[in-house]
C-alpha positions in Angstrom: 20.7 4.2 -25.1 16.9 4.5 -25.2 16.7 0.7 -26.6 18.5 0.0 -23.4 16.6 1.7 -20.9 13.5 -0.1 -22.1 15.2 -3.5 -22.5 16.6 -2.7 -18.5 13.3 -1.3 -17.9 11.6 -4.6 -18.3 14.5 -6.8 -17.0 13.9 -5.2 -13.4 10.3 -5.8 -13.5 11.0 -9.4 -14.2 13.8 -9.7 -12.0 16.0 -11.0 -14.5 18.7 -9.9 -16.5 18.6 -8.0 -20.1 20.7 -11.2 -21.9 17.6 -13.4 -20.7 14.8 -11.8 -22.3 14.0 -13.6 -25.5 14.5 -12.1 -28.8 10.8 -12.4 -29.7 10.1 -10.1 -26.3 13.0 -7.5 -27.3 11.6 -7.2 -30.6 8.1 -6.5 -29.0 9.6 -4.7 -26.4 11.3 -2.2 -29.1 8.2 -1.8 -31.4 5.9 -0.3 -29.2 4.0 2.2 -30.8 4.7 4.8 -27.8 8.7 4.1 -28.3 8.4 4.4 -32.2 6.4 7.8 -31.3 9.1 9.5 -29.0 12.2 8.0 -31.6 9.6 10.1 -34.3 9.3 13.5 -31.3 12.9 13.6 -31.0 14.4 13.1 -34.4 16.1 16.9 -34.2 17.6 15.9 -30.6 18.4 12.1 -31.2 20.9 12.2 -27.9 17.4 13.3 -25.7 15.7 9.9 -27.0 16.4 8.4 -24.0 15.3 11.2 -21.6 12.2 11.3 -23.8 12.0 7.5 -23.6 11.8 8.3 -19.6 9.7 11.1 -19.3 6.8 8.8 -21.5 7.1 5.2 -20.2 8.7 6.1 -16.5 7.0 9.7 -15.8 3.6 9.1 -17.4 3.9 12.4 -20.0 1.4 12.1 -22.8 2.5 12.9 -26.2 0.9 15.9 -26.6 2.6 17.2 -23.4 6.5 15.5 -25.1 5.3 17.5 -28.5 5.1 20.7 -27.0 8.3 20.3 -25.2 10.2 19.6 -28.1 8.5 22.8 -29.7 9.7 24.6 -27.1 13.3 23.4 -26.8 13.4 24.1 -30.8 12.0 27.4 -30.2 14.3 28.6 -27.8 17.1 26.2 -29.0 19.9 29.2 -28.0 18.3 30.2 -24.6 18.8 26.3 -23.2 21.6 26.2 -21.9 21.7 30.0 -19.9 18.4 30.3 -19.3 17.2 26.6 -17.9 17.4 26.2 -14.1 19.9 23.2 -14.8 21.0 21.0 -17.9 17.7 19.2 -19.9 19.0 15.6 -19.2 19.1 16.5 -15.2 15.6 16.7 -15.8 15.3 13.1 -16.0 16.7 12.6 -12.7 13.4 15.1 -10.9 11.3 12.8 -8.4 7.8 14.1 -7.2 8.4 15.8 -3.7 6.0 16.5 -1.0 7.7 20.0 -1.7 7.2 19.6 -5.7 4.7 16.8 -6.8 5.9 17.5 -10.5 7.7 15.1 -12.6 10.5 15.7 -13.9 8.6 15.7 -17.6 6.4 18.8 -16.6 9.4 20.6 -14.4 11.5 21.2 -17.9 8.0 21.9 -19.6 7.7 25.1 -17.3 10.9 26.1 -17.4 11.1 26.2 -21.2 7.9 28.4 -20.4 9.9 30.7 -18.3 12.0 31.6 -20.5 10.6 34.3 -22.1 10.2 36.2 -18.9 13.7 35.8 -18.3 14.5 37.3 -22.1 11.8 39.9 -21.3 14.0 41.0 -17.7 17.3 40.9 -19.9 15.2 43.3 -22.6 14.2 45.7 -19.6 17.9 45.9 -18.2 19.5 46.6 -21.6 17.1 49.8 -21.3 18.5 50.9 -18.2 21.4 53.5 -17.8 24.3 52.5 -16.7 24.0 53.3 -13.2 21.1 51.8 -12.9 22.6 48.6 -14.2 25.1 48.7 -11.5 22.4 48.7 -9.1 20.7 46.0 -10.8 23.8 43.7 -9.8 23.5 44.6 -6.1 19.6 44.0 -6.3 17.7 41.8 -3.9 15.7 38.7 -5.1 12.7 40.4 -4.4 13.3 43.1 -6.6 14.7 40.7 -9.5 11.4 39.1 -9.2 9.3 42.3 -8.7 11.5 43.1 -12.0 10.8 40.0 -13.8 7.2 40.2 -13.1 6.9 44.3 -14.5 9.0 43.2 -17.9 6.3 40.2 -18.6 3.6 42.7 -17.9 4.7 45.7 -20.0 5.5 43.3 -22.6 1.8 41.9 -23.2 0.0 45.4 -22.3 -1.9 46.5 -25.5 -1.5 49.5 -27.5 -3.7 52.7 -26.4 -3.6 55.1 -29.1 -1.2 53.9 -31.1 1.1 54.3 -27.9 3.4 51.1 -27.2 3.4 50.3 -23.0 6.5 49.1 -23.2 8.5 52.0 -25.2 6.2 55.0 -23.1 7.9 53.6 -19.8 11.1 52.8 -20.8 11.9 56.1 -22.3 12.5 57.8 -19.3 15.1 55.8 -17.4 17.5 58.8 -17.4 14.7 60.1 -14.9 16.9 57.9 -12.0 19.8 59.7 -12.5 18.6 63.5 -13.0 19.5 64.7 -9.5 19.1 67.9 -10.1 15.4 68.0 -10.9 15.3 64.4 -8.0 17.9 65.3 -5.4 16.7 62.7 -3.6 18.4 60.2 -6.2 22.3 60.5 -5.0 21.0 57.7 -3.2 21.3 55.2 -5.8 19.0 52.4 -4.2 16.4 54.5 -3.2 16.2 55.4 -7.5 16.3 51.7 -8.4 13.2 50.7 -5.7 11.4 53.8 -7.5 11.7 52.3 -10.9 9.8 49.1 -9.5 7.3 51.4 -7.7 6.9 53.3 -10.8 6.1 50.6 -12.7 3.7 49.6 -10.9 1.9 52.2 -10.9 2.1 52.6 -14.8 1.2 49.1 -15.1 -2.0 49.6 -12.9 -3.0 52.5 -14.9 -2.5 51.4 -18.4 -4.0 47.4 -18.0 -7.4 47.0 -18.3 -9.5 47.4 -15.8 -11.5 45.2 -13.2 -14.4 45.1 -14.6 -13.3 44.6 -18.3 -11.6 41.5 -17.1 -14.7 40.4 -14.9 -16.8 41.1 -17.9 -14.9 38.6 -20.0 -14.8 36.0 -17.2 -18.7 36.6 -17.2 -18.6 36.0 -20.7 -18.0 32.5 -20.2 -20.8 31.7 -18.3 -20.5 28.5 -16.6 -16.7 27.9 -17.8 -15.9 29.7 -15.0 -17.5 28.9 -11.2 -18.1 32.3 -9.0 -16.9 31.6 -5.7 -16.1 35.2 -4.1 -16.4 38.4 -5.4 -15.5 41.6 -3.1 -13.5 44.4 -1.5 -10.7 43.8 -4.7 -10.8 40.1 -4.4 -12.2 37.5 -7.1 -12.0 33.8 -6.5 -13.0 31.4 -9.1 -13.2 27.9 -9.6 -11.9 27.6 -13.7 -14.0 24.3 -15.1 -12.2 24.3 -18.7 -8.9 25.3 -20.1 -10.4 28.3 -21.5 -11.5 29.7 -18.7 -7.9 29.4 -17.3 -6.6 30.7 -20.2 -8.5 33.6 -19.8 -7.5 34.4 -16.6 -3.9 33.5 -15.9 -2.6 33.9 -19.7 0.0 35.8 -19.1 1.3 33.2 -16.4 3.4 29.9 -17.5 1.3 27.8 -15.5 1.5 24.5 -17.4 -2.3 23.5 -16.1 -3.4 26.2 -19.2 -2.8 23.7 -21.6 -5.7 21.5 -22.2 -3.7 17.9 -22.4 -2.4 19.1 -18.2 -5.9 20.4 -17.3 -7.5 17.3 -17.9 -5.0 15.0 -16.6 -4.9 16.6 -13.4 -8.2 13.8 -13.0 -10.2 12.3 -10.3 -12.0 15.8 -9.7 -9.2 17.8 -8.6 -10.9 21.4 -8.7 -8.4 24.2 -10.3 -9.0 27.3 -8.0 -7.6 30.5 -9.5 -7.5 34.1 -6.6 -7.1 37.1 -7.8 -6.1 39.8 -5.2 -6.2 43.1 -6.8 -5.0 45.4 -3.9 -1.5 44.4 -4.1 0.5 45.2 -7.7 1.0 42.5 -10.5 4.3 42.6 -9.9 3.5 40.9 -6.3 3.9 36.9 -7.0 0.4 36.5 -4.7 -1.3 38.8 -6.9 -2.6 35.6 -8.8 -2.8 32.5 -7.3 -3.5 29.2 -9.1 -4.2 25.9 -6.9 -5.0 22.4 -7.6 -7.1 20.7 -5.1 -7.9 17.3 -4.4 -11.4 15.7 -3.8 -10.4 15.4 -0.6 -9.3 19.1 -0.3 -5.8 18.5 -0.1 -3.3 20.3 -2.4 -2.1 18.3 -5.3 0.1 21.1 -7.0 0.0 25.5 -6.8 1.6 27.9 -8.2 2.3 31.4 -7.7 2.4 34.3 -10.8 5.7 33.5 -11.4 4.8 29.7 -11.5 6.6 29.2 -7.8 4.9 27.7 -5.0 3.2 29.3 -2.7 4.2 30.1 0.2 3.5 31.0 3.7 5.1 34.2 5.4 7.6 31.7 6.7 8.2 30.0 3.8 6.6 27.1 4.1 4.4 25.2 1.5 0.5 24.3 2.8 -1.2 20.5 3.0 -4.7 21.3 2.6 -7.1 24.3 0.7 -8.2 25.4 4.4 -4.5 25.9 5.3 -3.7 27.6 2.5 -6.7 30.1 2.1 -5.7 31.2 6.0 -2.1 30.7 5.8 -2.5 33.8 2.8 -4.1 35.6 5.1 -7.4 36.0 2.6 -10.4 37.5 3.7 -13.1 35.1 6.4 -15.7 35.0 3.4 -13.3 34.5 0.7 -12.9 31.2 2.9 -15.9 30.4 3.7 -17.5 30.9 0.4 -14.6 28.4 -1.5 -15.1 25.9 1.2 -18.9 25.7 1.0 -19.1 25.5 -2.3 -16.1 23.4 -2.9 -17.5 19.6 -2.9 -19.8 20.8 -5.7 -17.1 22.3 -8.1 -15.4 18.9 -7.3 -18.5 17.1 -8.9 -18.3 19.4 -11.7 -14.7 18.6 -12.7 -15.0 15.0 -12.6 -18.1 15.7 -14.8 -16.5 17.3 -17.6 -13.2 14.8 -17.1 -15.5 12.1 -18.4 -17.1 13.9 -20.9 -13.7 14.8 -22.3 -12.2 11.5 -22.0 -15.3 10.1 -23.6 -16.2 12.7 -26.4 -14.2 11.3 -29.5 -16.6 8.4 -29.5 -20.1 10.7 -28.8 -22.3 11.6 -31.2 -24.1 15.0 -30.5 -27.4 12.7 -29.7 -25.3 10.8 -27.1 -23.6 13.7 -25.7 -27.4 14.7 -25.1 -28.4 11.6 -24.0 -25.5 10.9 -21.4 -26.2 14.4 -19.9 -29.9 13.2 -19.2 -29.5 9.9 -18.1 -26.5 10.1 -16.1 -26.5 5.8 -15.8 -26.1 5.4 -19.3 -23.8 7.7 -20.7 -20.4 8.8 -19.9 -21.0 9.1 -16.6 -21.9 5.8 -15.6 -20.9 4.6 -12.4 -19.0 7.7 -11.7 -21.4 9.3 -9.6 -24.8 8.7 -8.6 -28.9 10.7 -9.4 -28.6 12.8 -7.3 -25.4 14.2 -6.9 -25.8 14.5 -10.8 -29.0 16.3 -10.1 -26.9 19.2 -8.3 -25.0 20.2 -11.3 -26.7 18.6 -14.8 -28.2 21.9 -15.7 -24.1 23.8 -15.0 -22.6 20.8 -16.8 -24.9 20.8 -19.6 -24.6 24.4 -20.1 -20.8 24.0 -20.1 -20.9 21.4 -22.8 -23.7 22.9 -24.8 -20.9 25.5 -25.5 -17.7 24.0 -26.0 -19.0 21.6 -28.3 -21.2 24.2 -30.0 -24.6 22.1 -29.3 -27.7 23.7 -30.8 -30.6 24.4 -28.7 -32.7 22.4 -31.4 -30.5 19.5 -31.1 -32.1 19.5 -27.1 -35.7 20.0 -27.8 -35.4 17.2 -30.4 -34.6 15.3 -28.0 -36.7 16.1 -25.4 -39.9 16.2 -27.2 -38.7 12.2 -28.7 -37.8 10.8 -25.0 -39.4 13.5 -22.7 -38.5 14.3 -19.0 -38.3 11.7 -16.5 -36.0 13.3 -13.8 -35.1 16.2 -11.9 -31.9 16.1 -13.1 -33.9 16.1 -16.8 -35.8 19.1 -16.0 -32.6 20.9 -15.0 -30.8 20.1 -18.5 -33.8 22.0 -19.8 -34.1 24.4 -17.7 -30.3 25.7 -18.0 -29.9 24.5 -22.0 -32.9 25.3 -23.5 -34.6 27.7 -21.0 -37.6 29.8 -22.7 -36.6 28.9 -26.1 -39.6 26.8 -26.8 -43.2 27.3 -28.3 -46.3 26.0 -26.8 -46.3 23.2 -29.1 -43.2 22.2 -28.1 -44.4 21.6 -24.4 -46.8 19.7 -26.0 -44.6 16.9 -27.5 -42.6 16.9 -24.4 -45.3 16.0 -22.5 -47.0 13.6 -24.3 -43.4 11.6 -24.5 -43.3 12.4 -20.6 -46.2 10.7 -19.9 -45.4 7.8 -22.3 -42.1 7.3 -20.6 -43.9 7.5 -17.4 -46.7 4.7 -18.0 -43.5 2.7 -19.4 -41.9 2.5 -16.3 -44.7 2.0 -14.1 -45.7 -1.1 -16.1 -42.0 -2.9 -15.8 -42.5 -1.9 -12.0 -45.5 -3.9 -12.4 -44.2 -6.7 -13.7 -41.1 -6.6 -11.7 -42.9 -7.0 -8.7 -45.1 -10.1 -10.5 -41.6 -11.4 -11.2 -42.3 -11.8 -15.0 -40.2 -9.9 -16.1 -36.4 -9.3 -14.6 -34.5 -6.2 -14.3 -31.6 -4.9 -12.9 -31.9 -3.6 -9.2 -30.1 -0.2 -9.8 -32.6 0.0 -13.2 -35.4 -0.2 -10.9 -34.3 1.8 -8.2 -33.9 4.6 -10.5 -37.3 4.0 -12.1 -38.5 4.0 -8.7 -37.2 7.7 -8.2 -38.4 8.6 -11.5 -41.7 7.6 -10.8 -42.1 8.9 -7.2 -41.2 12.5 -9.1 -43.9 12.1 -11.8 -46.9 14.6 -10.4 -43.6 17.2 -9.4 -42.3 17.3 -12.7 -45.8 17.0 -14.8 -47.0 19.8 -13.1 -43.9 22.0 -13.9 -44.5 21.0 -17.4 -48.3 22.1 -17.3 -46.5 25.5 -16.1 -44.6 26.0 -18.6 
């Protein structure tokens, strides 16, 4: 089956018909390494091959993204079939919507990640009495996800005292029932929507609190972009998979896995709002969105991992819509929007640099991050929109790849600083972590670098010697910042 779809695969692009391809190009056809790596993925469910086969050469899934699938479907082999929101080879048959730009690849990936929330809601019923449970079938969707949401929570609350979250508020379900001591409770759905509210409030008391979680998110330093910060609300721009992670683990949002972070590409920003005035069982009480360059929405999600929505029910088009539509607070609006073209800049950053970083020594990685024309930014974006966000980048890089401080000075006291963008690398990386002599050094190779590019100037103009016309427009620059950047080496 999965020899056919790639033998038909290729027929259609050709316009021909599978009996006319030669043997020679069915042989090459079959023995692509990418084929040979899904038959490999999907040796314990042979009869997926072919929806495999799909979801790598039609879909666009990376391996990495196929593995952890697989992991997934052998991890909750028994939950497939009652827990997935429709049969795994229907999956196949998902096109992007305007409604749903996932494939169908990454719609099965999340809801093999949902599936322990569902276990989790089936956990929390078993504990309930059997009146409760009765009121459980006549429950609205609201309060099945309102449920949901409490049973993920309690679940992944830590211990306090050796006391377990989960057990401490289970154990008194036969409160809904005691109408003697709660008259009130004859009325059987008034005693189910307390549960939730209770909950709630147990959940709000027992998590950690705001600042605990703001102080880890600090932690990260430039990971994580500070875009509002006020009256219960925090809005962040997340600039690596760890800072997501940090933030919305106890979500299934696919994006926390590095291989989806990064291929969400071209700059698109990942925005994470937290809105702590409304309970954690509210689906808006995190939201996660994925924004384009051009600030339209390429994919959000919802705590739950739905979309989100507008009070009507409608999806948005663009961040602007969407930070309104929510009804969030004028500066929370203002403040993402302003500073929104600069986080963009960021991401597309660090998207090179991770594309790029297998083949980069720590020298080059240092190197690039200076030079921005010849490195792994080149031709990506230009001086001085790199000069906006070297120093943030570099700091961000410095500490995922675990960079030493002395592996910058090196480098700056061999090659000096010749730009703006320079100074700010040093300025962010290596900040007052330097001696006298140090300073020194730099500025002796400063200077050096300097008369070098005055004399090829020079010449440039005497025609003997030919360089490139974006080489000497950026020695041009360089040199025109000479005295400003000398002198803030003299002060230092």
């Amino acid at each position: 089956m999965a020899k056919d779809y790639l033998l038909k695969r290729y027929a259609t692009a050709k316009k021909i018909k599978t009996s006319e391809i030669p043997e020679e190009t069915k042989q090459k056809i079959l023995n692509d390494p990418k084929f040979k790596q899904v038959r490999d993925l999907t040796q314990k469910f042979p009869n997926y091959t072919p929806l495999f086969t799909k979801f790598a050469f039609e879909q666009g899934a990376e391996m990495e993204e196929l593995q952890e699938i697989v992991d997934l479907m052998i991890q909750y082999k028994n939950n497939l079939a009652k827990d997935l929101e429709m049969p795994v080879m229907d999956y196949g048959k998902l096109e992007p919507t305007e409604e749903d730009q996932r494939p169908g690849y990454e719609v099965l990936g999340d809801d093999l990640r949902n599936i322990p929330r569902k276990v989790k809601l089936r956990k929390l019923y078993n504990r309930l009495v059997p009146e409760m449970k009765i009121q459980f079938a006549k429950a609205t969707p609201k309060q099945i996800e309102k449920l949901e949401e409490i049973s993920n929570q309690l679940d992944q609350l830590p211990e306090k005292d050796g006391e377990n979250a989960w057990d401490e508020f289970t154990q008194n379900m036969k409160k809904y029932t005691d109408t003697r001591t709660y008259p009130e409770y004859r009325d059987r759905e008034l005693a189910f929507g307390d549960i939730i509210k209770d909950a709630d409030l147990f959940i709000e008391k027992w998590q950690e609190s705001d600042d605990e979680l703001v102080k880890k998110l600090k932690a990260m330093g430039a990971q994580v972009g500070w875009l509002y910060q006020k009256d219960g609300y925090i809005a962040i721009s997340t600039r690596t998979p760890e800072a997501l992670r940090a933030v919305a683990g106890d979500t299934n949002w696919c994006i926390r896995n590095d291989s989806t972070f990064w291929s969400y590409g071209e700059g698109r920003v990942q925005l994470v709002i937290m809105n702590k005035n409304i309970p954690v069982s509210d689906r808006n009480s995190l939201l996660g969105i994925t924004v384009n360059k051009n600030q339209s929405i390429h994919t959000d999600a919802d705590r739950p991992n739905g979309r989100i929505r507008s009070s009507s029910g409608g999806t948005f088009s663009t961040l602007e819509a969407l930070l309104k539509g929510m009804h969030l607070p004028t500066g929370l609006v203002e403040a993402v929007l302003k500073d929104f073209p600069i986080e963009a800049d960021i991401k597309l950053a660090m998207e090179q640099f991770f594309r790029n970083q297998k083949d980069l020594t720590p020298e080059r990685i240092i190197g690039s991050l200076i030079n921005v024309n010849r490195g792994f930014l080149q031709g990506k974006m230009d001086e001085s929109e790199w000069e906006r966000i070297a120093g943030v980048v570099s700091e961000i890089i410095k500490g995922t790849e675990k960079l030493k401080t002395s592996e910058f000075l090196k480098f700056f006291k061999q090659n000096g600083i010749l730009s703006q963008s320079g100074l700010s690398v040093f300025n962010r990386v290596v900040g007052d972590d330097y001696t006298p002599e140090d300073v020194e050094e730099i500025k002796a190779s400063s200077m050096e670098g300097f008369e070098t590019m005055e004399y090829i100037l020079e010449e440039n103009k005497r025609k003997t010697m030919k360089t490139k016309t974006e080489e000497i427009e950026r020695m041009k620059t360089c040199v025109d910042n000479k005295d400003s950047i000398l002198d803030k080496l003299s002060k230092m």
